[in-house]
The first five atom37 places (N, CA, C, CB, O) and aatype in JSON, in Angstrom:
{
  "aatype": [20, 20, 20, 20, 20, 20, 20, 20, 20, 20, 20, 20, 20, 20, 20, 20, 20, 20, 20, 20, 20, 20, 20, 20, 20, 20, 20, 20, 20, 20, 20, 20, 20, 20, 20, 20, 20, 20, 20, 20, 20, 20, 20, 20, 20, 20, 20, 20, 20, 20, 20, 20, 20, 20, 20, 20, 20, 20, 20, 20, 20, 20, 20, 20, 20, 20, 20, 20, 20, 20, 20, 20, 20, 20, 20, 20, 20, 20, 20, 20, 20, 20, 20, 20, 20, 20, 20, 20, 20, 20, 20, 20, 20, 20, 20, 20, 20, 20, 20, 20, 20, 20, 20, 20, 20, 20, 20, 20, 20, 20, 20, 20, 20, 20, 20, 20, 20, 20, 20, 20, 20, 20, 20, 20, 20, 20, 20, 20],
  "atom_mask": [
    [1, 1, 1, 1, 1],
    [1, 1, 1, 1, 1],
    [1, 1, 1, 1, 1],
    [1, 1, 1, 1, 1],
    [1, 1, 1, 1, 1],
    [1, 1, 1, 1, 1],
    [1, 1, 1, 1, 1],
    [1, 1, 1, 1, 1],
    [1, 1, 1, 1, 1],
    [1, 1, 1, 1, 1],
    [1, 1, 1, 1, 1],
    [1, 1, 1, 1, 1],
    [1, 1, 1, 1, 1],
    [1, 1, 1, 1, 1],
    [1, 1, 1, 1, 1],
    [1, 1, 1, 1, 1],
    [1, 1, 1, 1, 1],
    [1, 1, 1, 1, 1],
    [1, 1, 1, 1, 1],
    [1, 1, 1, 1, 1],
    [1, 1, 1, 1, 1],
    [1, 1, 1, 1, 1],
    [1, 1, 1, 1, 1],
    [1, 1, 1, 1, 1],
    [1, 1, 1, 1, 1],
    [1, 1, 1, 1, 1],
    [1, 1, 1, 1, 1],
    [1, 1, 1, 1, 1],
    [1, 1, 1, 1, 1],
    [1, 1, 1, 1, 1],
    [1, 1, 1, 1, 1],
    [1, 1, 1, 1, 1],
    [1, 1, 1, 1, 1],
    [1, 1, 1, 1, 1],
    [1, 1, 1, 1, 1],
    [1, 1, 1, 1, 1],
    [1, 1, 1, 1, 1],
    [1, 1, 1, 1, 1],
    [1, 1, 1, 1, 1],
    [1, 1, 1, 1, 1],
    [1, 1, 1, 1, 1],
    [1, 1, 1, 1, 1],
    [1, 1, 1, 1, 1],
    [1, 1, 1, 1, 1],
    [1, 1, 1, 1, 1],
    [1, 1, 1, 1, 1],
    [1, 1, 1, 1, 1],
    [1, 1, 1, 1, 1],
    [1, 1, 1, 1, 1],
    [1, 1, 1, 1, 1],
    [1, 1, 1, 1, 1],
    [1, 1, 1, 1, 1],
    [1, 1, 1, 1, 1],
    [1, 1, 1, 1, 1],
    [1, 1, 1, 1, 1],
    [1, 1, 1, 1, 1],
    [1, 1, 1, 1, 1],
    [1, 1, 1, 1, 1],
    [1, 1, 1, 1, 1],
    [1, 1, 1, 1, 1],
    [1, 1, 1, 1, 1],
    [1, 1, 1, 1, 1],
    [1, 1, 1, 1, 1],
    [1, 1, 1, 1, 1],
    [1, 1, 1, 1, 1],
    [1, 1, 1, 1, 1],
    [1, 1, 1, 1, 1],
    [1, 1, 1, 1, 1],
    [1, 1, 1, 1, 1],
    [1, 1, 1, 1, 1],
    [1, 1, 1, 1, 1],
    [1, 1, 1, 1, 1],
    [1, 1, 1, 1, 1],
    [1, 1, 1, 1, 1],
    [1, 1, 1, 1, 1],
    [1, 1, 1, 1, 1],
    [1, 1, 1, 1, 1],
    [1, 1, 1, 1, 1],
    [1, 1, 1, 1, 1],
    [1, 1, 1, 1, 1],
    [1, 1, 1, 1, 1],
    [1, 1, 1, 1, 1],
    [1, 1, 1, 1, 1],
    [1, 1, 1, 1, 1],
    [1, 1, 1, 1, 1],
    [1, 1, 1, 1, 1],
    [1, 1, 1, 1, 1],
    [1, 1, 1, 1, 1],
    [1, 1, 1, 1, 1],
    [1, 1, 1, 1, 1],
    [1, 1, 1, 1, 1],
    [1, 1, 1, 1, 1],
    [1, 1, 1, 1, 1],
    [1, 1, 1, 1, 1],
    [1, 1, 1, 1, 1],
    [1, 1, 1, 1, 1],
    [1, 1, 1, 1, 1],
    [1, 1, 1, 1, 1],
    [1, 1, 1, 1, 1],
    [1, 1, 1, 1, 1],
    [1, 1, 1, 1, 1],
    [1, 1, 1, 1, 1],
    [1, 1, 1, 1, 1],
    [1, 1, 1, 1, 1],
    [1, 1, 1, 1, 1],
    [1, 1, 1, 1, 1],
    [1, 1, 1, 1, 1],
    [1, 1, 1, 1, 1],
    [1, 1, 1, 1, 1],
    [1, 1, 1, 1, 1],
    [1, 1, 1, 1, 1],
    [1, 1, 1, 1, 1],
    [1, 1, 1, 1, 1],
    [1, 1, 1, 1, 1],
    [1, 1, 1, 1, 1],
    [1, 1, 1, 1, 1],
    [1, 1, 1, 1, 1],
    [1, 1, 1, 1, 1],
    [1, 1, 1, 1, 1],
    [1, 1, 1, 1, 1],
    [1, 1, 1, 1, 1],
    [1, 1, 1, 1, 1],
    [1, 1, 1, 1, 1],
    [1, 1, 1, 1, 1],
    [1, 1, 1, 1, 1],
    [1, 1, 1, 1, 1],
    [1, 1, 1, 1, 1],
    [1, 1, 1, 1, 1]
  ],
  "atom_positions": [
    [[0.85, -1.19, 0.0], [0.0, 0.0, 0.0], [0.88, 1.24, 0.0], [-0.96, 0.01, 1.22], [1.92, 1.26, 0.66]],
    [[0.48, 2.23, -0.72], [1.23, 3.82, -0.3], [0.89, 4.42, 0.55], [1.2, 4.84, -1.09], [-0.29, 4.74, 0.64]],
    [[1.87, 4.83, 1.53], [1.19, 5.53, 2.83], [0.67, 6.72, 2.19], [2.26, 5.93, 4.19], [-0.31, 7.29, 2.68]],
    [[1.29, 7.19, 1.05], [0.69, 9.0, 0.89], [-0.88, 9.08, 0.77], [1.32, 9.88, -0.77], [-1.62, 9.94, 1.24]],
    [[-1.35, 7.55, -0.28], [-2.3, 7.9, -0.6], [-3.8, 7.41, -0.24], [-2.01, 7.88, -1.55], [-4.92, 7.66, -0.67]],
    [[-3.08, 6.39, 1.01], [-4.04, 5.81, 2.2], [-4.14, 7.46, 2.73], [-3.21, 4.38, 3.55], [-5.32, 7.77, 2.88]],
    [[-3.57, 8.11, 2.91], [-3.83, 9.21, 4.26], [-4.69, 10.04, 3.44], [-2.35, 10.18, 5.06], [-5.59, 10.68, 3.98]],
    [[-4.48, 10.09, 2.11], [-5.31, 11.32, 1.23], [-6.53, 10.39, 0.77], [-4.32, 12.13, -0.36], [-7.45, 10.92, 0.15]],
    [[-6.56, 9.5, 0.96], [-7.96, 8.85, 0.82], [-8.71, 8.41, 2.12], [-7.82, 7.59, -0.04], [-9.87, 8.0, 2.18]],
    [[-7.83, 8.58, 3.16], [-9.17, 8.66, 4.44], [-9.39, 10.23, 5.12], [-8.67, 7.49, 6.0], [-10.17, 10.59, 6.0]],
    [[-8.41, 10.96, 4.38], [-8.68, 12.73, 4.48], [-9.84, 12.43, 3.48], [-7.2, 14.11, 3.82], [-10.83, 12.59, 4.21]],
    [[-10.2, 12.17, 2.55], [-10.96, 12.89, 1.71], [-12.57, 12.2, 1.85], [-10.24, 12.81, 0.17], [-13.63, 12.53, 1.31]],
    [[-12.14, 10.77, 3.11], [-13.57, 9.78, 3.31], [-13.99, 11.27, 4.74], [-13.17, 7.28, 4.12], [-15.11, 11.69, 5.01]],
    [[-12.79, 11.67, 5.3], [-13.2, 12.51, 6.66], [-13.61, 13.12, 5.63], [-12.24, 13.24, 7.94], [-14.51, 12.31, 5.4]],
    [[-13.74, 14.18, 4.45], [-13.98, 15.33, 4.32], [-15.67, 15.61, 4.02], [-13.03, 15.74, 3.31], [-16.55, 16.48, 4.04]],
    [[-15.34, 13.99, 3.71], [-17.1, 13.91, 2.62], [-18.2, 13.52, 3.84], [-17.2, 12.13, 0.99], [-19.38, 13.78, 3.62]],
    [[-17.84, 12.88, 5.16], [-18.63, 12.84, 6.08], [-18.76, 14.09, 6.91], [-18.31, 11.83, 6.75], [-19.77, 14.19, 7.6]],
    [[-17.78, 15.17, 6.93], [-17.51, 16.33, 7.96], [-18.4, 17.1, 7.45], [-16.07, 17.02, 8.11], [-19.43, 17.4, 8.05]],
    [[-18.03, 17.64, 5.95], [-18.64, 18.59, 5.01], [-20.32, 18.21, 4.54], [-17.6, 18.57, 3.66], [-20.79, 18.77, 3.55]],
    [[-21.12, 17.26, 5.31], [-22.2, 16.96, 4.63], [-23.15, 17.67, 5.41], [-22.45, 15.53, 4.44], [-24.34, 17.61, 5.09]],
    [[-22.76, 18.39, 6.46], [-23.27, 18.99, 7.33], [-23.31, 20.47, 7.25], [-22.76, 18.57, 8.3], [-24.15, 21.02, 7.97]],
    [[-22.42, 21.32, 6.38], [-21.75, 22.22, 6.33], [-23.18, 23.23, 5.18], [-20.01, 21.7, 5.78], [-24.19, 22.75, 4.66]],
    [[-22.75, 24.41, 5.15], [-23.54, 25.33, 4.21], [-23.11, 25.38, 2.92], [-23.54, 26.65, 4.62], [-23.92, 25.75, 2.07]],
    [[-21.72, 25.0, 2.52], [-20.68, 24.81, 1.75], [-22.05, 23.58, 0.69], [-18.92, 24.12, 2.77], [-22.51, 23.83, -0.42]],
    [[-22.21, 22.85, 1.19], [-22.93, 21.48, 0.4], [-24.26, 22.68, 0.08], [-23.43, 19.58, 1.69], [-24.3, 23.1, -1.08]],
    [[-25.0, 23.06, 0.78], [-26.17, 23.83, 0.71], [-25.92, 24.58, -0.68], [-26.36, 24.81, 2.05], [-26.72, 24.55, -1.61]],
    [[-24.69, 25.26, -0.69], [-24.73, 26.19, -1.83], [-24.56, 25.91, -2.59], [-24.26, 27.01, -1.98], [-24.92, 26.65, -3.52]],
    [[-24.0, 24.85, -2.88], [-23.03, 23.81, -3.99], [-24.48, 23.13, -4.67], [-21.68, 22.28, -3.0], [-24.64, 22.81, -5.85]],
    [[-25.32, 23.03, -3.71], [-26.61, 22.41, -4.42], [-27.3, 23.49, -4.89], [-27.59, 21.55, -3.5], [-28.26, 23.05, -5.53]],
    [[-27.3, 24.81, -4.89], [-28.25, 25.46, -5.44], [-27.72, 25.21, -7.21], [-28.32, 27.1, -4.73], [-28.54, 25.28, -8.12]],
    [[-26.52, 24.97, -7.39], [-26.05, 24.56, -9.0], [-25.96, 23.44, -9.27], [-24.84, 24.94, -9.48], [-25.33, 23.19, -10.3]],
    [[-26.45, 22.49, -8.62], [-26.59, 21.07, -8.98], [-27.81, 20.4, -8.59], [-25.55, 20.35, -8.44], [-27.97, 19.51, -7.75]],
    [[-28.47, 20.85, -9.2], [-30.01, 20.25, -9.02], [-30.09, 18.8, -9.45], [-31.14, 21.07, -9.96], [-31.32, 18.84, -9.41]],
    [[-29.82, 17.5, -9.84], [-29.78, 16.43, -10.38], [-28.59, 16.02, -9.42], [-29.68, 16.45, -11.94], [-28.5, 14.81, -9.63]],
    [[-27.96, 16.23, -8.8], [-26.93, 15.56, -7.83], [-25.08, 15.3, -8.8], [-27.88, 13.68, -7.33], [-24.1, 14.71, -8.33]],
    [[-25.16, 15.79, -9.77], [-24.49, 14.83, -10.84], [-22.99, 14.97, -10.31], [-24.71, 15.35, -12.61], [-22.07, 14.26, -10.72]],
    [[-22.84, 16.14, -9.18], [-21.34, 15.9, -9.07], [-20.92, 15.08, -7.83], [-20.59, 17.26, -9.01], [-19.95, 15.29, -7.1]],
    [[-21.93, 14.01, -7.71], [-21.82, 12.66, -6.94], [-20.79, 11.91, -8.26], [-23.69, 11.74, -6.54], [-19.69, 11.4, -8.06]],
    [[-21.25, 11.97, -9.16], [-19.93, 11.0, -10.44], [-18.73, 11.26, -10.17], [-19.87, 11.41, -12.19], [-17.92, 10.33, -10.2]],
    [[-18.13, 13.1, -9.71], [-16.42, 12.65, -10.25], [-15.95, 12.95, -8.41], [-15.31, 14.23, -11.98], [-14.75, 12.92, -8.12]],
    [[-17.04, 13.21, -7.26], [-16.4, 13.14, -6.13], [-15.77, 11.94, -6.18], [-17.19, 13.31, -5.03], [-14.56, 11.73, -6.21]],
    [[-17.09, 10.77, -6.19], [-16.51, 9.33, -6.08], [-16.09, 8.44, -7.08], [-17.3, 8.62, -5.52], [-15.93, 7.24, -6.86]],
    [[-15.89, 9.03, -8.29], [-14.67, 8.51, -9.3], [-12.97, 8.99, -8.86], [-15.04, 9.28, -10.96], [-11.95, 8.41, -9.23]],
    [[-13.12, 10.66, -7.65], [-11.52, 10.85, -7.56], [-11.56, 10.26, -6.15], [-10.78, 12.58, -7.72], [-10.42, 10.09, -5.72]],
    [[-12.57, 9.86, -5.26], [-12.13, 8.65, -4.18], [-11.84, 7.57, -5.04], [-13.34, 8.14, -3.03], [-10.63, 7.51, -5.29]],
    [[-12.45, 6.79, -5.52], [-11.78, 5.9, -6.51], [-10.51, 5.85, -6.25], [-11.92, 6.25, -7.86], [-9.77, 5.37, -5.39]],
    [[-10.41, 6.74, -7.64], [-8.8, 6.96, -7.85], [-8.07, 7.07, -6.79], [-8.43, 8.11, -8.55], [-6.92, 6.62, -6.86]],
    [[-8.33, 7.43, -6.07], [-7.31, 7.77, -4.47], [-6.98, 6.22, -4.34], [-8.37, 8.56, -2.65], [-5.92, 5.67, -4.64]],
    [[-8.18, 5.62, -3.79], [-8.38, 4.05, -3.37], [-7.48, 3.19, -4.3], [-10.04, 3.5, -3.54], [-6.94, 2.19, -3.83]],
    [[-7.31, 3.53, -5.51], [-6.82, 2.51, -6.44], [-5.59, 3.0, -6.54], [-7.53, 2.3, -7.78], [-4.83, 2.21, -7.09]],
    [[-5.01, 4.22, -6.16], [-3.6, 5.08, -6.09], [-2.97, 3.83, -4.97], [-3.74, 7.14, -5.33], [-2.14, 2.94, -5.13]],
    [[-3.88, 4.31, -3.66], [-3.49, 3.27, -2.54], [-3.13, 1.76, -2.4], [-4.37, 3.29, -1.86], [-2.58, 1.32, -1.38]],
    [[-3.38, 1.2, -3.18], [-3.67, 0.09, -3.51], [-2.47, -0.32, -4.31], [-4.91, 0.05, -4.11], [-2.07, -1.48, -4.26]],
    [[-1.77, 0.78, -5.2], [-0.77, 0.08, -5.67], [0.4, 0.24, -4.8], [-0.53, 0.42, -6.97], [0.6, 1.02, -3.88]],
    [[1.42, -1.05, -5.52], [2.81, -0.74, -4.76], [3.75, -0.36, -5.39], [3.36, -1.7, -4.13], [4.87, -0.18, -4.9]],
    [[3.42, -0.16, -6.74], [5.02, 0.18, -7.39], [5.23, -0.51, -8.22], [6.25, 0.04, -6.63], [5.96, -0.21, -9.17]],
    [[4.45, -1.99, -8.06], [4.93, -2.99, -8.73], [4.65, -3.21, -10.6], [4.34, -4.06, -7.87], [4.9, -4.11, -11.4]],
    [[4.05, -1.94, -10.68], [3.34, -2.01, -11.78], [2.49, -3.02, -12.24], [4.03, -1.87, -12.53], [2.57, -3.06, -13.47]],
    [[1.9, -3.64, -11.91], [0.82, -4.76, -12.2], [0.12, -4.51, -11.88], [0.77, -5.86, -11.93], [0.15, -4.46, -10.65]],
    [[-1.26, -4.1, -12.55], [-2.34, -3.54, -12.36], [-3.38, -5.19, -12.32], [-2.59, -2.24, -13.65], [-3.26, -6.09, -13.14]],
    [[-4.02, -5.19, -11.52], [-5.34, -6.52, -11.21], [-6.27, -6.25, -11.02], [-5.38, -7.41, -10.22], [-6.32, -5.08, -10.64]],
    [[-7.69, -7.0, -11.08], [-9.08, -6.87, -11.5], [-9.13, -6.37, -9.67], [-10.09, -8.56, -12.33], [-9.59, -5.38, -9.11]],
    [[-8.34, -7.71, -9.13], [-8.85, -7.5, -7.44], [-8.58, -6.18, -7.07], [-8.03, -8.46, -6.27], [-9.55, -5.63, -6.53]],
    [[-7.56, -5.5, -7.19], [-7.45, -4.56, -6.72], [-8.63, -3.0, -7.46], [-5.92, -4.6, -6.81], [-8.93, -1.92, -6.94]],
    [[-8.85, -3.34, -8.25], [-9.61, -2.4, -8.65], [-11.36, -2.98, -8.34], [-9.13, -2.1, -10.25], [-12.11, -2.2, -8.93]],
    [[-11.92, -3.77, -7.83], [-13.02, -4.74, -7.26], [-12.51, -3.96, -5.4], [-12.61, -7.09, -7.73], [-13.13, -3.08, -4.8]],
    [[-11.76, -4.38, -5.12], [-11.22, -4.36, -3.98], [-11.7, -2.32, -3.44], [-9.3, -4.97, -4.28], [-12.19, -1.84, -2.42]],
    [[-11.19, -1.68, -4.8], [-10.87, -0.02, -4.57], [-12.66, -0.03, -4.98], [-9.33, 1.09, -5.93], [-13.3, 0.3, -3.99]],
    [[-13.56, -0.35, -6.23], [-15.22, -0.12, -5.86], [-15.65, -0.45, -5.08], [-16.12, -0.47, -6.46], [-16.44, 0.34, -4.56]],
    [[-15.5, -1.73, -4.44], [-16.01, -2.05, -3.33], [-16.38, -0.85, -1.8], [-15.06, -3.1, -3.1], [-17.38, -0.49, -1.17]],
    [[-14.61, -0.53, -1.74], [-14.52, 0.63, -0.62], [-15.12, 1.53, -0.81], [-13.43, 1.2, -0.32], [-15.83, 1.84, 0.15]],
    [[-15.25, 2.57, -2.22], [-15.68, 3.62, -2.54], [-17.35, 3.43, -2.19], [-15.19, 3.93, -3.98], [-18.11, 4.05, -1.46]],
    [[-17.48, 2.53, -2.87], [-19.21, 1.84, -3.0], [-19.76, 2.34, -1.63], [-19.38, -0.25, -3.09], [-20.59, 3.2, -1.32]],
    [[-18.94, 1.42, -0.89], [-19.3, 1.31, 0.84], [-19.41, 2.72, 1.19], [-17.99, 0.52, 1.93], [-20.52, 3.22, 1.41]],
    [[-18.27, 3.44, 1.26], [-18.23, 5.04, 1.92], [-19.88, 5.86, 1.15], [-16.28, 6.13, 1.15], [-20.69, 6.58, 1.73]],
    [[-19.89, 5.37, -0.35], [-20.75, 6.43, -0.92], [-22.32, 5.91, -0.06], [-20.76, 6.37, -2.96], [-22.99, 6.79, 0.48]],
    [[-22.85, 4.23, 0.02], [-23.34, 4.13, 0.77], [-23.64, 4.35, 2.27], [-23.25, 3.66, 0.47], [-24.74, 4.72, 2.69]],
    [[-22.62, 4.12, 3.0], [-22.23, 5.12, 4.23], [-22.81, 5.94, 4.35], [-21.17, 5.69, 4.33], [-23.54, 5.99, 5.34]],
    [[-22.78, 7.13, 3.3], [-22.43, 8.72, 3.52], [-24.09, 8.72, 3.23], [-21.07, 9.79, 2.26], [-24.67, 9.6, 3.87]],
    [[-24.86, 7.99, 2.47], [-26.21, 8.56, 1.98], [-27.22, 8.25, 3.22], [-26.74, 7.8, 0.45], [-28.31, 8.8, 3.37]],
    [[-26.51, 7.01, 4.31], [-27.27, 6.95, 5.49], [-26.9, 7.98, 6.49], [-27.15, 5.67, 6.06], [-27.68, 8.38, 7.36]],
    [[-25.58, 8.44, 6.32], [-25.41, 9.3, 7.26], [-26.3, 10.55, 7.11], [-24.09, 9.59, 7.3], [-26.85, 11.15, 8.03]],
    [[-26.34, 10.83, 5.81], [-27.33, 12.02, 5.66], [-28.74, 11.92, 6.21], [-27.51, 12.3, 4.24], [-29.53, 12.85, 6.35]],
    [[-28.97, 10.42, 6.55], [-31.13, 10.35, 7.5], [-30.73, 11.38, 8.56], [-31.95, 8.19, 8.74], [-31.49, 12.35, 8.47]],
    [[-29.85, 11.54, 9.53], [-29.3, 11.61, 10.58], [-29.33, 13.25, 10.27], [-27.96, 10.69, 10.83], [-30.02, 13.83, 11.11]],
    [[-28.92, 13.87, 9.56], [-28.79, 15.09, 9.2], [-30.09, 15.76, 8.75], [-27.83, 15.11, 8.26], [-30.78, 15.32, 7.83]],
    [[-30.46, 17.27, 9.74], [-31.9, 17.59, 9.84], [-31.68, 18.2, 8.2], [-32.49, 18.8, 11.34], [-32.63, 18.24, 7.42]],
    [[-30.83, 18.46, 7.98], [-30.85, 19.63, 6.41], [-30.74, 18.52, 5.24], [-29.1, 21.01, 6.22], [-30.87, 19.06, 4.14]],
    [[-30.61, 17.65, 5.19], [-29.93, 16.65, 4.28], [-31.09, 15.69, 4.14], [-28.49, 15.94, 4.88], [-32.12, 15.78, 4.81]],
    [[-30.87, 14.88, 3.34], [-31.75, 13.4, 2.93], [-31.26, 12.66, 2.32], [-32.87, 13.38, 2.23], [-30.49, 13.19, 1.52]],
    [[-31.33, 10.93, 2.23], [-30.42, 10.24, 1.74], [-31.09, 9.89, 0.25], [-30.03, 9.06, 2.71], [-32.15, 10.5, 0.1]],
    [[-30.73, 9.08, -0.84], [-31.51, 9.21, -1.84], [-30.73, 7.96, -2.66], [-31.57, 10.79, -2.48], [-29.56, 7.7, -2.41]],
    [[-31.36, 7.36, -3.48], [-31.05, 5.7, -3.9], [-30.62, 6.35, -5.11], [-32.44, 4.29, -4.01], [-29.71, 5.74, -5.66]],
    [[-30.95, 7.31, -5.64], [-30.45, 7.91, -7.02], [-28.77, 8.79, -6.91], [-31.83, 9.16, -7.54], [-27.92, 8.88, -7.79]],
    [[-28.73, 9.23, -5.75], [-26.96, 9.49, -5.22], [-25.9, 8.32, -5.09], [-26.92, 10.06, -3.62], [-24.69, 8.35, -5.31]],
    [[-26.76, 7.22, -4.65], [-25.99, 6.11, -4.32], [-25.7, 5.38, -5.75], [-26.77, 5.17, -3.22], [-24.74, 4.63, -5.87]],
    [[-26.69, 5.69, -6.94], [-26.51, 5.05, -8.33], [-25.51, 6.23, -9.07], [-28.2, 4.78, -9.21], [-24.79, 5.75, -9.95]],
    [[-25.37, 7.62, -8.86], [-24.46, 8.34, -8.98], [-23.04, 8.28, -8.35], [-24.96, 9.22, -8.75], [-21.96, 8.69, -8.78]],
    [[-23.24, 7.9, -7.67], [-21.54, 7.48, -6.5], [-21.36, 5.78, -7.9], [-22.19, 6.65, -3.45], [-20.47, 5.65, -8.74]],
    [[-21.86, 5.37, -7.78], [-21.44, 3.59, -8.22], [-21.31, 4.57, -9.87], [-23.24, 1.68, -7.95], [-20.36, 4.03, -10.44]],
    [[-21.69, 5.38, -10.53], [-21.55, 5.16, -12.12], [-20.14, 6.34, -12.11], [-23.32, 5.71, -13.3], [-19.41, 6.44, -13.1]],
    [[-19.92, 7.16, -10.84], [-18.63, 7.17, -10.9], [-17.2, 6.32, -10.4], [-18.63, 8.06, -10.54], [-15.98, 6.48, -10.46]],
    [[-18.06, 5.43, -9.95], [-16.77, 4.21, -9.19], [-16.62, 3.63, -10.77], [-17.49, 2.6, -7.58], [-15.59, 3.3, -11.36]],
    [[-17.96, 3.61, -11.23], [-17.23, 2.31, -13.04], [-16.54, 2.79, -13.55], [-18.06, 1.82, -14.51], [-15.52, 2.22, -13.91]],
    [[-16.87, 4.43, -13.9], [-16.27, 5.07, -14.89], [-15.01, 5.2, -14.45], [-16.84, 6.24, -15.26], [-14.22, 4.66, -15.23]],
    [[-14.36, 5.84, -13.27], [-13.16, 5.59, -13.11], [-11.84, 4.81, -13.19], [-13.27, 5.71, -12.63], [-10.66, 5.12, -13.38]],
    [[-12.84, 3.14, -12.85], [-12.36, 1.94, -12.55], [-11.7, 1.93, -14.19], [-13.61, 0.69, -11.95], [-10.54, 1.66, -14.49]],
    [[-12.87, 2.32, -15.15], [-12.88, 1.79, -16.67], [-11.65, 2.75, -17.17], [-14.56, 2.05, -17.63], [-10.7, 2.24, -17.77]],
    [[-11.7, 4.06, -16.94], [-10.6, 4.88, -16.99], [-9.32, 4.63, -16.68], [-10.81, 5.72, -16.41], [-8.35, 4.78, -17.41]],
    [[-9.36, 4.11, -15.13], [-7.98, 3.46, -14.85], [-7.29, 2.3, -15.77], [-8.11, 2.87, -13.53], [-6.16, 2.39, -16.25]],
    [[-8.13, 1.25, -15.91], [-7.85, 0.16, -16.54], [-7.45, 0.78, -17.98], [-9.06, -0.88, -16.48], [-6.31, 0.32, -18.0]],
    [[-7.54, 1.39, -19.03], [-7.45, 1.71, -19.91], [-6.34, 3.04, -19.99], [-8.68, 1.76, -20.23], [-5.76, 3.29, -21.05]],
    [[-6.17, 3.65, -19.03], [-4.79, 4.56, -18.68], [-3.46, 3.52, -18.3], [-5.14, 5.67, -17.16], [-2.27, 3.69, -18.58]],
    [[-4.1, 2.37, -17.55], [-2.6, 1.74, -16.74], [-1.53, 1.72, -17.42], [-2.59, 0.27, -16.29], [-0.47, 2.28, -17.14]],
    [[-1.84, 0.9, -18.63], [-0.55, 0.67, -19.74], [0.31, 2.33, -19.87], [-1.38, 0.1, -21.65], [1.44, 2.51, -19.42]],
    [[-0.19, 3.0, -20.3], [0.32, 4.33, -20.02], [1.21, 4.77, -18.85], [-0.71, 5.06, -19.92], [2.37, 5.16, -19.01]],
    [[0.5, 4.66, -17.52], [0.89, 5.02, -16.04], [1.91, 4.09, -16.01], [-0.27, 4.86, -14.79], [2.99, 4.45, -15.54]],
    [[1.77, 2.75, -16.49], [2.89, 1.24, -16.52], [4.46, 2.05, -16.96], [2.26, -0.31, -18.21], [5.39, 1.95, -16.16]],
    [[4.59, 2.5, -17.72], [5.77, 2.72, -18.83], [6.05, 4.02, -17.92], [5.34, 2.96, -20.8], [7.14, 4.09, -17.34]],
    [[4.98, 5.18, -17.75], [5.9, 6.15, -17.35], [5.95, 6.37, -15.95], [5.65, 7.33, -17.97], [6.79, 7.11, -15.44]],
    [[4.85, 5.59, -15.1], [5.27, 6.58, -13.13], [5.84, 5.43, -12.94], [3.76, 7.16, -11.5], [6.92, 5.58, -12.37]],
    [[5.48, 3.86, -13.27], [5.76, 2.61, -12.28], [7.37, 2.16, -12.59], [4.56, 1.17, -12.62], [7.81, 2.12, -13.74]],
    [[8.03, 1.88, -11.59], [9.4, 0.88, -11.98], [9.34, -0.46, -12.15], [10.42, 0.89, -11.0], [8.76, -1.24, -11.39]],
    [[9.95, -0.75, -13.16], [10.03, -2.13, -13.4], [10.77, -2.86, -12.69], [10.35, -2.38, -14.48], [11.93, -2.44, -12.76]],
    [[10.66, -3.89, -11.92], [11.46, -4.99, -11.33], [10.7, -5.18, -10.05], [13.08, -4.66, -11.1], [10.47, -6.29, -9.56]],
    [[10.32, -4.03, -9.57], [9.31, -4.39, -8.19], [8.34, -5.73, -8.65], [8.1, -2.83, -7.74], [8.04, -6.24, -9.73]],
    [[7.94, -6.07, -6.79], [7.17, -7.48, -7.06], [5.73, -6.65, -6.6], [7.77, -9.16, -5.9], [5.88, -5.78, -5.74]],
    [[4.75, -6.82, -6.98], [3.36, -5.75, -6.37], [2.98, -6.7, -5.22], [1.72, -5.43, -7.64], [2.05, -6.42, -4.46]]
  ]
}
């Protein structure tokens, strides 16, 4: 695992449970009526999750990217119950299908960037 990007992916799970409470979300919704920027919050947790996940080794695997929706999945679920709890907020089955169609798209993004990321960030010879 990378420590950098375990810590910037449970900063950013604190940020999305801290901030759901905040006026910051309130205003942010007066320009997002349809919820839609539930897609690239939890496509760049994703990415965090699947950052974390690697070691260097350059070998990119299904598990680990199953492994990184799974987590994201969970938090985005998480976060839509945490919102019952919240007098300003409400949870909604159509946020939770917005969180998951940015976990695919990312996942699908990653998988199709790796070969790329392979050749130029990862070193060759590591074991993942």
């Amino acid at each position: 695992m990378n420590p950098f990007f375990v810590f910037l992916s449970a900063a950013y799970v604190f940020a999305i449970f801290f901030l759901a409470d905040s006026g910051v979300v309130s205003q942010i919704g007066d320009f997002n009526p349809y919820s839609l920027l539930h897609i690239p919050l939890y496509g760049l947790l994703t990415l965090l999750i699947l950052l974390s996940l690697c070691t260097g080794g350059g070998k990119e695997t299904k598990k680990r990217m199953i492994i990184a929706g799974l987590i994201a999945g969970f938090v985005g679920a998480m976060d839509e119950f945490h919102q019952t709890f919240i007098p300003t907020r409400d949870a909604s089955l159509s946020d939770v299908l917005l969180d998951i169609l940015g976990i695919v798209l990312t996942i699908l993004l990653f998988r199709c960037a790796f070969p790329f990321l392979k050749t130029k960030y990862f070193s060759p010879g590591k074991n993942a």
